[in-house]
gemmi code that builds the backbone of each chain (N, CA, C; Angstrom):
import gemmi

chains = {
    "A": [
        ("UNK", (3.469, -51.340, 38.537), (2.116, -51.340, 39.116), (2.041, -50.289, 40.235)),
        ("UNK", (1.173, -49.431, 40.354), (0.773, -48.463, 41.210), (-0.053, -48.935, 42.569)),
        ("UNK", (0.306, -47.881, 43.892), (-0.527, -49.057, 44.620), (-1.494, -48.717, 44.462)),
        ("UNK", (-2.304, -47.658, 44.069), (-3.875, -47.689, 43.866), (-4.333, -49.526, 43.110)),
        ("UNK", (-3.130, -50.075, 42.384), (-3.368, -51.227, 41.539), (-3.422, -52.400, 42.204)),
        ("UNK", (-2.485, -52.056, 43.220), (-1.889, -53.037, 43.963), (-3.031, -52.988, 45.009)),
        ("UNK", (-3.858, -52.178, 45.687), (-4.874, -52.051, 46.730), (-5.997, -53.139, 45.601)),
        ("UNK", (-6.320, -51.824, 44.700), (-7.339, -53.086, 43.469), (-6.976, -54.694, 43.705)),
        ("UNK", (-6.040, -55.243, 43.305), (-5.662, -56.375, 43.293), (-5.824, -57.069, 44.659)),
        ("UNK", (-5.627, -56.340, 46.116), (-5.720, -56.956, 47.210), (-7.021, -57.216, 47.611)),
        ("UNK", (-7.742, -56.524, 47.090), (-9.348, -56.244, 47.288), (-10.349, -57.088, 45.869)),
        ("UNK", (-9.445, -57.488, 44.974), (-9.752, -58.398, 44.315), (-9.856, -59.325, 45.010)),
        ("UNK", (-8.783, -60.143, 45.088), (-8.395, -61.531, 45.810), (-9.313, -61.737, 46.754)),
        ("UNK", (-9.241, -60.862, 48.142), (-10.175, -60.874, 49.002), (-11.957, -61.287, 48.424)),
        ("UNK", (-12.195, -60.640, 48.032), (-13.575, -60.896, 47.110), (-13.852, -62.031, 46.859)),
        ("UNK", (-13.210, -62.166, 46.169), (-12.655, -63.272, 45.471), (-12.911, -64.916, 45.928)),
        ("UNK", (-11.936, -65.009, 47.056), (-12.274, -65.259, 48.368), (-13.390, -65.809, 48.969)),
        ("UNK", (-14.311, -64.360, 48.983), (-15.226, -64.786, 49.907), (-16.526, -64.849, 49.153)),
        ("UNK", (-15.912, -65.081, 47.681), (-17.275, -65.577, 46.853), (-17.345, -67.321, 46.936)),
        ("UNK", (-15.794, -67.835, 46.787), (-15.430, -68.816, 46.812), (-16.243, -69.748, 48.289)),
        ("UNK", (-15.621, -68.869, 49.359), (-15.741, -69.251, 50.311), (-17.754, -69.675, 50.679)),
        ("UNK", (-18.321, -68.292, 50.231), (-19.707, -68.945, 49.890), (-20.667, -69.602, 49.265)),
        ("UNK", (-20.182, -69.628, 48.072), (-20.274, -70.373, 47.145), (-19.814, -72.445, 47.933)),
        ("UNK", (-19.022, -72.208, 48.629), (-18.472, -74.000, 49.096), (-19.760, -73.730, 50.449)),
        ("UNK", (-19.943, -72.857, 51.182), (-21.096, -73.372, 52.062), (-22.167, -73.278, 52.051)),
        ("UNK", (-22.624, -72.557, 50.497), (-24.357, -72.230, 50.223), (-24.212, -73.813, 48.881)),
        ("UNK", (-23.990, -73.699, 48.616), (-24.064, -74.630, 47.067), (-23.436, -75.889, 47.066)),
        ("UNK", (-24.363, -77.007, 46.505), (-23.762, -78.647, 46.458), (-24.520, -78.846, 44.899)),
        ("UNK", (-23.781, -78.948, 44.837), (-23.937, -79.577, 42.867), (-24.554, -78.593, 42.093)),
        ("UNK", (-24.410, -77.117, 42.527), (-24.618, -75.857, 41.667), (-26.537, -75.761, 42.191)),
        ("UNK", (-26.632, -76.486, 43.280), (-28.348, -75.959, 43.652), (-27.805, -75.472, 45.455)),
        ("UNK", (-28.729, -74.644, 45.333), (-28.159, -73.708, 47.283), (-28.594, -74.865, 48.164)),
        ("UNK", (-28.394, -75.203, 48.935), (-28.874, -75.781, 49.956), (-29.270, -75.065, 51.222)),
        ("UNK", (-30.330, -75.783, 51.800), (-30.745, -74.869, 53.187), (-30.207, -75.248, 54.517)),
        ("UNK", (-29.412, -73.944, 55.384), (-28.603, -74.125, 56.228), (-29.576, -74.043, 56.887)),
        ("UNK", (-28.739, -74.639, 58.286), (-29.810, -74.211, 59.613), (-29.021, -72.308, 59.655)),
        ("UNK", (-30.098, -71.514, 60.659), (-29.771, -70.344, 60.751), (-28.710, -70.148, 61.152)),
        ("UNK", (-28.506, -70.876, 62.217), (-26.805, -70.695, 62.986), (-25.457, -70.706, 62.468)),
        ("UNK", (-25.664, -71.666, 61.375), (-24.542, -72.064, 59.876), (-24.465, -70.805, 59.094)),
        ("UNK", (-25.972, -70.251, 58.377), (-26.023, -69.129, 57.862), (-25.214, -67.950, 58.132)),
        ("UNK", (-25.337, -67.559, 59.582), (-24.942, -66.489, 60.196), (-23.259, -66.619, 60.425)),
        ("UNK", (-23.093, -67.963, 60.789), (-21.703, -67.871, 61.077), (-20.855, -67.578, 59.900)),
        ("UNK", (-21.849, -68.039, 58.702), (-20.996, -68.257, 57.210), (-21.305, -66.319, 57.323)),
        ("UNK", (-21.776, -66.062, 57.531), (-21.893, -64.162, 56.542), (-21.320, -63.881, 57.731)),
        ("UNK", (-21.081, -63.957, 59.084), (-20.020, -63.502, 60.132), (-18.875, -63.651, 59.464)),
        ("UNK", (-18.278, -64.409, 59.599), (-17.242, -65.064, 58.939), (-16.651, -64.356, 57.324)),
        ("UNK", (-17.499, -64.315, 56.692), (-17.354, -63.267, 55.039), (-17.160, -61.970, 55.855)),
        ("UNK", (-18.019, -61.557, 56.612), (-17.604, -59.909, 56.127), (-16.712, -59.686, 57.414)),
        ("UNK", (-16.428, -60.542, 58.488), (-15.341, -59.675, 59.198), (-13.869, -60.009, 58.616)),
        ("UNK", (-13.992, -61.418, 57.419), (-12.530, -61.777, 56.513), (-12.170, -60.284, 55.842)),
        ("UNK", (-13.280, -60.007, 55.456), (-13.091, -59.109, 54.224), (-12.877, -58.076, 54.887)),
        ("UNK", (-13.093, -57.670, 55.973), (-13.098, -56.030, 56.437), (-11.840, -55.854, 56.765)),
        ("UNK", (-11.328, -57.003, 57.579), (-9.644, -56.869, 58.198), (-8.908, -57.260, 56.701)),
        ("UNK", (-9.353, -58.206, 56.070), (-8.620, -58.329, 54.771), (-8.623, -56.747, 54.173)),
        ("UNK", (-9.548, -56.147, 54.060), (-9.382, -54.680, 53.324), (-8.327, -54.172, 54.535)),
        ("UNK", (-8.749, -53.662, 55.382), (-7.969, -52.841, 56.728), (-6.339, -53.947, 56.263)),
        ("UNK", (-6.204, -54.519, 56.462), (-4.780, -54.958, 56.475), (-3.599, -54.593, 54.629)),
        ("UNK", (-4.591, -54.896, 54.275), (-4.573, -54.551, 52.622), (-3.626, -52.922, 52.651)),
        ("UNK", (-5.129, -52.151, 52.790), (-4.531, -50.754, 52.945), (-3.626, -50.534, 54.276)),
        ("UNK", (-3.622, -50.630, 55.195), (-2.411, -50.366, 55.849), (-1.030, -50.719, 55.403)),
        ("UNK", (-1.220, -51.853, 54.828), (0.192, -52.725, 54.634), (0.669, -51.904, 53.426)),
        ("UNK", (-0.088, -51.468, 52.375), (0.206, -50.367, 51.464), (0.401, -49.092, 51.540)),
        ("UNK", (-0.092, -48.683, 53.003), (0.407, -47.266, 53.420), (1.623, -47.586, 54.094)),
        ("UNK", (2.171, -48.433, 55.064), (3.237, -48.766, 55.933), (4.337, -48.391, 54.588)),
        ("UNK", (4.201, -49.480, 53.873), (5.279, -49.915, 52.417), (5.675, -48.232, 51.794)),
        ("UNK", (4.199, -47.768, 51.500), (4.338, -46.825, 50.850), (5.311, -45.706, 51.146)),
        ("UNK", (5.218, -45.454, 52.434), (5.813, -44.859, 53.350), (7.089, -44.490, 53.353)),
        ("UNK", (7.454, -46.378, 53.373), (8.731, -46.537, 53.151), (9.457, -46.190, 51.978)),
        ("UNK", (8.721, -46.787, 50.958), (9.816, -46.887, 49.341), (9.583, -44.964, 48.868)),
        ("UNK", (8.304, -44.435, 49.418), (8.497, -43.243, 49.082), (8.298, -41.945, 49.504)),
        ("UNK", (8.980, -42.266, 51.009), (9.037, -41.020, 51.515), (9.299, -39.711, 50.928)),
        ("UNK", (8.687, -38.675, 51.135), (9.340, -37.279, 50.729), (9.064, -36.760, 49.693)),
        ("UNK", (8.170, -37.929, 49.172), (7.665, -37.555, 47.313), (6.067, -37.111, 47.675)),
        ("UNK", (5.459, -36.970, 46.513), (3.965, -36.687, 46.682), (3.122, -37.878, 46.345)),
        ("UNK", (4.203, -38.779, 45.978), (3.323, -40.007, 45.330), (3.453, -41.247, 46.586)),
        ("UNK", (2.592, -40.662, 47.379), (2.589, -42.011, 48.655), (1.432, -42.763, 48.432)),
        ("UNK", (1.545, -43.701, 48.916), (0.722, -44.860, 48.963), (-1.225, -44.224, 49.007)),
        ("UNK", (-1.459, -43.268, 49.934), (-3.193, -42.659, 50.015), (-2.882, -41.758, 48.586)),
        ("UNK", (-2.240, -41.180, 48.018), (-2.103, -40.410, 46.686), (-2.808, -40.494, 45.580)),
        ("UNK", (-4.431, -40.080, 45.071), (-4.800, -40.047, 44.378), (-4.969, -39.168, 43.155)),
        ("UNK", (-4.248, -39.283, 42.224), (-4.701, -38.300, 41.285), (-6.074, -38.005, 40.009)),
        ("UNK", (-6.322, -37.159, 39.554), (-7.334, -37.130, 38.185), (-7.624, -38.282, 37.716)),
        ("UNK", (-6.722, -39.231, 37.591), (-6.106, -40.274, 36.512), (-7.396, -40.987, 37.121)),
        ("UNK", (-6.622, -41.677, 38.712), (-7.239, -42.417, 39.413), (-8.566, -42.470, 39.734)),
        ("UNK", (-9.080, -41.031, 40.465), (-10.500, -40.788, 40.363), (-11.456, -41.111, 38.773)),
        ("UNK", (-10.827, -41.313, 37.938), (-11.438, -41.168, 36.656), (-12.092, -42.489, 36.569)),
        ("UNK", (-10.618, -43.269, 36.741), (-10.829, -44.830, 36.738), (-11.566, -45.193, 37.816)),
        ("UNK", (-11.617, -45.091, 38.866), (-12.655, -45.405, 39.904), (-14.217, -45.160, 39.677)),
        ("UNK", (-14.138, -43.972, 39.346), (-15.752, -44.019, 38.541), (-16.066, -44.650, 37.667)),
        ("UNK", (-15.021, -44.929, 36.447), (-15.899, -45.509, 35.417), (-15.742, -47.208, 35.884)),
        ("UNK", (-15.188, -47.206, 36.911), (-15.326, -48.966, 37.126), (-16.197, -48.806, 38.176)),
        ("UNK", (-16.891, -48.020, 38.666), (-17.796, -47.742, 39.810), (-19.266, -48.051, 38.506)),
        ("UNK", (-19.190, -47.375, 37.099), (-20.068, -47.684, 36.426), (-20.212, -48.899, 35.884)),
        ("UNK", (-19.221, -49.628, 35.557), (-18.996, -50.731, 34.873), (-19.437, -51.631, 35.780)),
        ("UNK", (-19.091, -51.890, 37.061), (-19.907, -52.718, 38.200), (-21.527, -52.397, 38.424)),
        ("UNK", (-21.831, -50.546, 38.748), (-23.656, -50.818, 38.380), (-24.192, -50.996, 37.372)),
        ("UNK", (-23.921, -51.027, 35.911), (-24.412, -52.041, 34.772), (-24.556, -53.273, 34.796)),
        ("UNK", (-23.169, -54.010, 35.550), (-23.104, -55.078, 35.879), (-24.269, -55.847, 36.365)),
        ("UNK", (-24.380, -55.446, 38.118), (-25.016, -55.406, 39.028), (-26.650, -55.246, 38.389)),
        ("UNK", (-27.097, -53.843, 37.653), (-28.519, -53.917, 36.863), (-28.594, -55.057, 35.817)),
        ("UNK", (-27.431, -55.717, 35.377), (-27.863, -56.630, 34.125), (-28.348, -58.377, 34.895)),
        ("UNK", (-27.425, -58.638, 35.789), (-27.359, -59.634, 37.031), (-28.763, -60.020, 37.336)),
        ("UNK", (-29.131, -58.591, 38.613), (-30.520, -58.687, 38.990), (-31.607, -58.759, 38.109)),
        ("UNK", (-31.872, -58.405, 36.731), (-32.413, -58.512, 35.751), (-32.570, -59.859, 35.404)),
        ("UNK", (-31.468, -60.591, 34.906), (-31.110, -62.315, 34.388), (-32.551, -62.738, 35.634)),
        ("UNK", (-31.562, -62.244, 36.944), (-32.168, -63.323, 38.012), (-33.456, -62.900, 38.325)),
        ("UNK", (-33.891, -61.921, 38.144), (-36.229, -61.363, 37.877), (-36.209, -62.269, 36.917)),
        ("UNK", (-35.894, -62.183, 35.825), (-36.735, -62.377, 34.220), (-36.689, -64.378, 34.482)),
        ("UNK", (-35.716, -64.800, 35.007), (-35.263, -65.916, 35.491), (-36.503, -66.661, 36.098)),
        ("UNK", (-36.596, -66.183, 37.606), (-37.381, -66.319, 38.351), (-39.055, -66.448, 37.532)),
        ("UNK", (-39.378, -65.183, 37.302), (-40.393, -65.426, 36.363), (-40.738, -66.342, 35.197)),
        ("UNK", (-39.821, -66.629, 34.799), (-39.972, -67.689, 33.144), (-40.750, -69.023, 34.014)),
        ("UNK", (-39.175, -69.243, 35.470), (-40.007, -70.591, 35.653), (-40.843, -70.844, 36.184)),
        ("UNK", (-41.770, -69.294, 36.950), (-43.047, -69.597, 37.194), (-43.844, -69.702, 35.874)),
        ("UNK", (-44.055, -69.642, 35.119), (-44.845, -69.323, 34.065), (-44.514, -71.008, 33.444)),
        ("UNK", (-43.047, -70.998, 33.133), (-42.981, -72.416, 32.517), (-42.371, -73.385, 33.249)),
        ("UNK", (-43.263, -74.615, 33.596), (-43.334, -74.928, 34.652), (-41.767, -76.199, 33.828)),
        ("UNK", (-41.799, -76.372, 32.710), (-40.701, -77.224, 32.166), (-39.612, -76.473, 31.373)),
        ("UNK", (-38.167, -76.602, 31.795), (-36.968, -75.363, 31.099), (-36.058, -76.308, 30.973)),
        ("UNK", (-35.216, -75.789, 30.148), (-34.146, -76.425, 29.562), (-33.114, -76.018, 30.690)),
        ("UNK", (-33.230, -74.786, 31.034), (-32.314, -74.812, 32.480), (-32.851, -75.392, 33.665)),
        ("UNK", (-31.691, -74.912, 33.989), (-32.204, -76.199, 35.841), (-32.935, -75.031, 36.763)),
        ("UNK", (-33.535, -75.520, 37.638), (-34.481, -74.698, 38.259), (-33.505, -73.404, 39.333)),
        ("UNK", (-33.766, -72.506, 39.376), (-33.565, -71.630, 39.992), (-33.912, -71.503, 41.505)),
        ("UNK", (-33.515, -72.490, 42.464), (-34.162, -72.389, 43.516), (-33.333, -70.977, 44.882)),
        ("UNK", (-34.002, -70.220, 44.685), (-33.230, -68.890, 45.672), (-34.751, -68.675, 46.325)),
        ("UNK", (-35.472, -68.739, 46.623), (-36.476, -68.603, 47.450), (-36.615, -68.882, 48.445)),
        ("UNK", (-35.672, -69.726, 49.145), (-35.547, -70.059, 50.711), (-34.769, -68.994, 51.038)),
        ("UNK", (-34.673, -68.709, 52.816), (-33.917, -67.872, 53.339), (-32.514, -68.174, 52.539)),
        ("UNK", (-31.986, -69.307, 52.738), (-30.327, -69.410, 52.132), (-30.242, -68.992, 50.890)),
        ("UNK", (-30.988, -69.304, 49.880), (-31.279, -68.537, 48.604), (-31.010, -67.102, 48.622)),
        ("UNK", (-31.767, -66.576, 49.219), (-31.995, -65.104, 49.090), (-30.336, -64.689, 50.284)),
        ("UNK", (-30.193, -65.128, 50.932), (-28.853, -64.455, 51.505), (-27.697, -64.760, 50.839)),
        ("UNK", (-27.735, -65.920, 50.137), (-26.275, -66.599, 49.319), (-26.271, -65.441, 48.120)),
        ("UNK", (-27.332, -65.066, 47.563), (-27.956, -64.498, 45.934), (-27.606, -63.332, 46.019)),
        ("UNK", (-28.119, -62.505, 47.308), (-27.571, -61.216, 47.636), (-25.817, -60.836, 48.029)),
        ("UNK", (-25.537, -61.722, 48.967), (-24.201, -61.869, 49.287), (-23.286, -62.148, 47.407)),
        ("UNK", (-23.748, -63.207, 46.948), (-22.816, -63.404, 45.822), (-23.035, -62.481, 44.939)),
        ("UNK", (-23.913, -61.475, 44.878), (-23.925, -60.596, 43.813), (-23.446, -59.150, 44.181)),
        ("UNK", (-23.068, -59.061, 45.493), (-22.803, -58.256, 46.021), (-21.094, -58.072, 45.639)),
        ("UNK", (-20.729, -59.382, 46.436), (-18.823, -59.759, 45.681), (-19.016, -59.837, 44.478)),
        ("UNK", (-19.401, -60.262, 43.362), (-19.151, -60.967, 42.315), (-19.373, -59.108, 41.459)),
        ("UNK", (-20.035, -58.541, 41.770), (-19.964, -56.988, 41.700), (-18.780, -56.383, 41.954)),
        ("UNK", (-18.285, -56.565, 43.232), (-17.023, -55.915, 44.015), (-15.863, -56.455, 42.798)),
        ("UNK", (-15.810, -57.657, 42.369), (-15.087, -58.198, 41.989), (-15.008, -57.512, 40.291)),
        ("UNK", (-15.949, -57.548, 39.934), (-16.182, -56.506, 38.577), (-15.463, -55.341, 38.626)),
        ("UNK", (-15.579, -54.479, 39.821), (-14.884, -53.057, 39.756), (-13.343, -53.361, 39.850)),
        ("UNK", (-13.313, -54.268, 40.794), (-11.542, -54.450, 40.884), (-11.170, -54.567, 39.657)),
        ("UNK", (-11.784, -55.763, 38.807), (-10.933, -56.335, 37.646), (-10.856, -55.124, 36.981)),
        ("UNK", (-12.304, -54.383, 36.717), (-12.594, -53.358, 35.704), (-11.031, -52.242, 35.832)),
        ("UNK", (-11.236, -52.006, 37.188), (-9.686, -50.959, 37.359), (-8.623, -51.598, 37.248)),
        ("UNK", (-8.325, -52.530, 37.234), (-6.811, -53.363, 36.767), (-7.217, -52.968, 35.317)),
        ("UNK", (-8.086, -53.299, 34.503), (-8.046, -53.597, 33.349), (-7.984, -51.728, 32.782)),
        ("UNK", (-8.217, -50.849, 33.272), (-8.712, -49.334, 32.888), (-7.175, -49.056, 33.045)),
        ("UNK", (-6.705, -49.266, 34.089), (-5.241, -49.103, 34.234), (-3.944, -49.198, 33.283)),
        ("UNK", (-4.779, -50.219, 32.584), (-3.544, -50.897, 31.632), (-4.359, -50.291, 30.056)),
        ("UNK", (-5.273, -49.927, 30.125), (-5.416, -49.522, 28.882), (-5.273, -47.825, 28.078)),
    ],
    "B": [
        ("UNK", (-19.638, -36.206, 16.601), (-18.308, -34.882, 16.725), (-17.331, -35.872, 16.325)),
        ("UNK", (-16.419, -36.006, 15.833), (-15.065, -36.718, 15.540), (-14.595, -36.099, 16.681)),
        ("UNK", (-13.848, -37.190, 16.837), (-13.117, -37.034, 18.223), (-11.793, -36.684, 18.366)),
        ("UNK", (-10.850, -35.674, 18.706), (-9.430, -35.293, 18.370), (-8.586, -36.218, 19.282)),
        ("UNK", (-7.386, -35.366, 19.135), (-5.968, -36.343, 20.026), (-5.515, -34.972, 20.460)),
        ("UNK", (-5.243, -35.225, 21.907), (-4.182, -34.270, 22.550), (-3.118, -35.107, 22.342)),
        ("UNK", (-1.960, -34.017, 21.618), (-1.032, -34.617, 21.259), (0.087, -33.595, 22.832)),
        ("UNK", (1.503, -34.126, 22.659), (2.239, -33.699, 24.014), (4.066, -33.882, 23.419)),
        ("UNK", (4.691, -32.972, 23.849), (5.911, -33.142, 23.374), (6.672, -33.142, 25.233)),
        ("UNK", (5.896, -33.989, 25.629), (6.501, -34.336, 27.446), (7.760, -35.285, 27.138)),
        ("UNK", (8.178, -36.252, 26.240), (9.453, -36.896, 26.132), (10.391, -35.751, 26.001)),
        ("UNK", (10.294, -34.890, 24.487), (11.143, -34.088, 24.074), (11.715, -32.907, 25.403)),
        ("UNK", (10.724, -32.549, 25.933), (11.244, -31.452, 26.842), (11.577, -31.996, 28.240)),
        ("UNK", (11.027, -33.491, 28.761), (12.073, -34.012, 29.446), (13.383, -34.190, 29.637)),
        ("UNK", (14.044, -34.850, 28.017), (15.273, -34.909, 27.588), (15.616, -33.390, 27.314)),
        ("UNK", (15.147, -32.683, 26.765), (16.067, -30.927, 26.950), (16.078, -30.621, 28.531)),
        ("UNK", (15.247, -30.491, 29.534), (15.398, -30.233, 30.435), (16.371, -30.833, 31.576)),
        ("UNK", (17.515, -31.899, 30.523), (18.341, -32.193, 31.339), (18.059, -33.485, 32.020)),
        ("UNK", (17.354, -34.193, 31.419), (17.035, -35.402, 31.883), (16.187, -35.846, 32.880)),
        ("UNK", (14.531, -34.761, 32.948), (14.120, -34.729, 34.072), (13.617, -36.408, 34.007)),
        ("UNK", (13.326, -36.939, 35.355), (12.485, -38.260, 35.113), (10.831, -38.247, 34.923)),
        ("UNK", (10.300, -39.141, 34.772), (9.082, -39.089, 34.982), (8.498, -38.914, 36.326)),
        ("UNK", (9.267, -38.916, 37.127), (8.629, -39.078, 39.058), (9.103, -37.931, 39.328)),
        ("UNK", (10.074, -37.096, 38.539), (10.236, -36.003, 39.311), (9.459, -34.722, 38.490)),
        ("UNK", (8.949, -35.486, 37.180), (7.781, -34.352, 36.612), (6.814, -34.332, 37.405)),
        ("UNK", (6.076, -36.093, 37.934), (4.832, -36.557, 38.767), (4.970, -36.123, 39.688)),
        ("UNK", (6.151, -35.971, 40.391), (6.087, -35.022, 41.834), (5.892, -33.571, 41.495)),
        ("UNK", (6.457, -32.716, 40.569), (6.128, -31.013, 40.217), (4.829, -31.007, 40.105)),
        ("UNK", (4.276, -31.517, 39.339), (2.887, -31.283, 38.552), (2.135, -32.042, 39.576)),
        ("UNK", (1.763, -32.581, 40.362), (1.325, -33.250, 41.511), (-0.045, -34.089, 40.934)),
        ("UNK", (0.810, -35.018, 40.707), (0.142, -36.340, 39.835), (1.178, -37.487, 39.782)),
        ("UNK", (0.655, -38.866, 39.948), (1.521, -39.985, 40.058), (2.192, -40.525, 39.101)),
        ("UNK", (3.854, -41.027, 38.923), (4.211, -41.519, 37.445), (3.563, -42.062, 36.767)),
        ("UNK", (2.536, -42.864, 36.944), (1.612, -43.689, 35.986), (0.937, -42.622, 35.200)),
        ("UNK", (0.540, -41.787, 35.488), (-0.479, -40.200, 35.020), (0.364, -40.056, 34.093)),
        ("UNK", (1.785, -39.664, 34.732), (2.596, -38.797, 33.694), (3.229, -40.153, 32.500)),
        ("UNK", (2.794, -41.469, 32.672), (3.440, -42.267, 31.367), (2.031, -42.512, 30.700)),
        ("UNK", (0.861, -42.260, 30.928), (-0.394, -42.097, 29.866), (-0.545, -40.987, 29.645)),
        ("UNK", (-0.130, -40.316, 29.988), (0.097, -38.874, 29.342), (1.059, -38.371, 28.264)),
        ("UNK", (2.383, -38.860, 28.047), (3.077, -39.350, 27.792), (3.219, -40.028, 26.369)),
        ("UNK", (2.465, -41.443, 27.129), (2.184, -41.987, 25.568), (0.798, -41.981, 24.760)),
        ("UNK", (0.260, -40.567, 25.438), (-0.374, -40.096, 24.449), (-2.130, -41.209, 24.969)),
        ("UNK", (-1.737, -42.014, 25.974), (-3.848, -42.799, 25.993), (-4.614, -41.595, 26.984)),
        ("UNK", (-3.996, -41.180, 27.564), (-4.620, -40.235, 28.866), (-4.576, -38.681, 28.160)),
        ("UNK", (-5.596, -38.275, 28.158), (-5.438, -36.506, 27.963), (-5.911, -35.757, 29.314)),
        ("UNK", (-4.818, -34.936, 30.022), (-4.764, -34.587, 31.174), (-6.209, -33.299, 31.061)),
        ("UNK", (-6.458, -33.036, 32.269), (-7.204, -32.013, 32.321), (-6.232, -30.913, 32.537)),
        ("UNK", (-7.584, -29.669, 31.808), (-6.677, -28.011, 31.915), (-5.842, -28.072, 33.396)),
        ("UNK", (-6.368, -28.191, 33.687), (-5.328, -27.770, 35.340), (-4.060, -28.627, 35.548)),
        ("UNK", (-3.889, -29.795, 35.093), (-3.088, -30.687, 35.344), (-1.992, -30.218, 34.159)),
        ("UNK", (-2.436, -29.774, 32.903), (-2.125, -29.326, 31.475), (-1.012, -28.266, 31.887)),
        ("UNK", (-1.644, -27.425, 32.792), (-0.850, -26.174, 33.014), (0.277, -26.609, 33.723)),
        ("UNK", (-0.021, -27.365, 34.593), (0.706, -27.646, 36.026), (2.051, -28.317, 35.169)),
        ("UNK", (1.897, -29.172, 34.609), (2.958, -29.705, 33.620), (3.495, -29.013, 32.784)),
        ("UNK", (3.114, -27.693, 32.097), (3.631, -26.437, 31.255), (4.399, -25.987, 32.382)),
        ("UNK", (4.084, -25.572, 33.874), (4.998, -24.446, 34.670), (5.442, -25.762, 35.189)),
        ("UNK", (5.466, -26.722, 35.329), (6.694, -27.539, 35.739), (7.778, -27.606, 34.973)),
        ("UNK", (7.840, -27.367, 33.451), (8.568, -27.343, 32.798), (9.008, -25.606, 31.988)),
        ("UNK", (8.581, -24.821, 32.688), (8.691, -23.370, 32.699), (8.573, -23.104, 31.504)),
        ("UNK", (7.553, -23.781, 30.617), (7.471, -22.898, 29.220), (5.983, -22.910, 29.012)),
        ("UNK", (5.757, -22.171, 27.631), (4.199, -21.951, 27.769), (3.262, -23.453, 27.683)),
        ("UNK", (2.174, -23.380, 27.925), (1.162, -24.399, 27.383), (1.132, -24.831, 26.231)),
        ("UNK", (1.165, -24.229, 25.431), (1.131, -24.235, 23.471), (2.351, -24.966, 23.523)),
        ("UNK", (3.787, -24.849, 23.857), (4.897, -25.629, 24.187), (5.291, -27.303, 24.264)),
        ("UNK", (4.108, -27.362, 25.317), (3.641, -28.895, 25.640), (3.001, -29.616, 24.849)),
        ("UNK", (1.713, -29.248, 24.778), (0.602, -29.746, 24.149), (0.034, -28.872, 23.198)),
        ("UNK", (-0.320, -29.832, 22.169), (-1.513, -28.941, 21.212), (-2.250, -30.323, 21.107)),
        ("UNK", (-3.378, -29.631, 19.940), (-4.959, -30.296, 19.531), (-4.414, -30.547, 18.341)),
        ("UNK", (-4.868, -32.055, 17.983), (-5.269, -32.396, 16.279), (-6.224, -33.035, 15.996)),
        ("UNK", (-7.338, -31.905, 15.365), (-8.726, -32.157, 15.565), (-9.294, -33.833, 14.583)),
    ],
}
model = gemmi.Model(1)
for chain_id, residues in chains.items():
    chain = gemmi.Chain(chain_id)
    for i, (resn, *xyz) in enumerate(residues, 1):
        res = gemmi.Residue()
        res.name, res.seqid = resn, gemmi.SeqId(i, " ")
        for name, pos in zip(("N", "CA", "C"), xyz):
            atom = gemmi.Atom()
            atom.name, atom.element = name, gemmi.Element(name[0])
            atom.pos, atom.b_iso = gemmi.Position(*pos), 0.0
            res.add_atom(atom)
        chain.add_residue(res)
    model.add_chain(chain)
structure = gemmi.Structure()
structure.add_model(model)
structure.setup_entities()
């Protein structure tokens, strides 16, 4: 495994993480619930300064390592080649398809159940503030999380 | 368009060249061992520049390395 793979993978997890992590304080029995604001904020405080030092620690700890096991070569830990850039884009694409097919579900969604006021699915409630910050936040990771897998998976193929 | 295969004789002239490794081709040609083992086994087709860089890492011509089978 390469660390460009090994960064992917750390930045997976992390994601990962903090989909989990919002997902347990926006959602009780798969419907969002409404926080007070102060809960809200602490919960998206809380996500993105995990994730930022989780990234920052991620990549350092892979440059420190890198450092080590391969001094003197050209292949250090920041070392990107053709290969890599290639794969980063096309999982940079594979996440905005993603991301356009997502927001799509959740319009066309939204709309059906204004129109039909009785569905075989359960109601879509994202229209409160917590709605709309949980919806954005989780599609935001659950995206992030697409490109990671996508480059683990581009990697190996 | 049918689509071809860059084909690569990078094993064969490894082993003539005396046993170079793959990390010490990835270090000449300045690209990471993973590059040089999809390259290699043939899923990755390098770009011209990288193409060459791997021909004068191994001091013989381009045509040497790699050819096209359309």
């Amino acid at each position: 495994m390469s660390w460009t793979e090994i960064r992917a993978l750390g930045s997976l997890i992390i994601a990962t993480w903090a989909l989990w992590f919002l997902q347990m304080r926006f959602l009780d029995g798969g419907q969002v619930v409404d926080l007070p604001p102060e809960r809200m904020f602490s919960t998206y405080l809380s996500v993105i300064v995990v994730t930022i030092i989780g990234e920052i620690l991620v990549t350092i700890g892979i440059s420190i390592v890198g450092v080590v096991l391969n001094s003197g070569t050209v292949e250090s830990a920041d070392f990107e080649d053709e290969r890599d850039k290639q794969i980063e884009r096309r999982a940079g694409i594979i996440s905005y398809w993603f991301l356009i097919v997502v927001v799509n579900i959740l319009a066309l969604r939204l709309i059906q159940q204004e129109i039909y006021t009785s569905s075989v699915f359960a109601p879509l409630a994202i229209a409160s503030t917590s709605g709309i910050v949980f919806t954005l936040l989780a599609v935001l990771f659950a995206a992030h999380i697409v490109k990671m897998a996508a480059k683990l998976i581009l990697y190996r193929v | 368009m049918a689509k071809g295969k860059v084909r690569n004789r990078i094993r064969e002239l490894r082993a003539e060249t005396g046993g170079m490794t793959q990390s010490q081709l990835a270090e000449a040609a300045g690209a990471t061992r993973q590059t040089i083992i999809a390259i290699e086994q043939e899923k990755y087709a390098p770009s011209l520049e990288l193409a060459f860089r791997i021909s004068l890492a191994f001091g013989v011509p381009f045509e040497a390395v790699f050819s096209f089978e359309p």
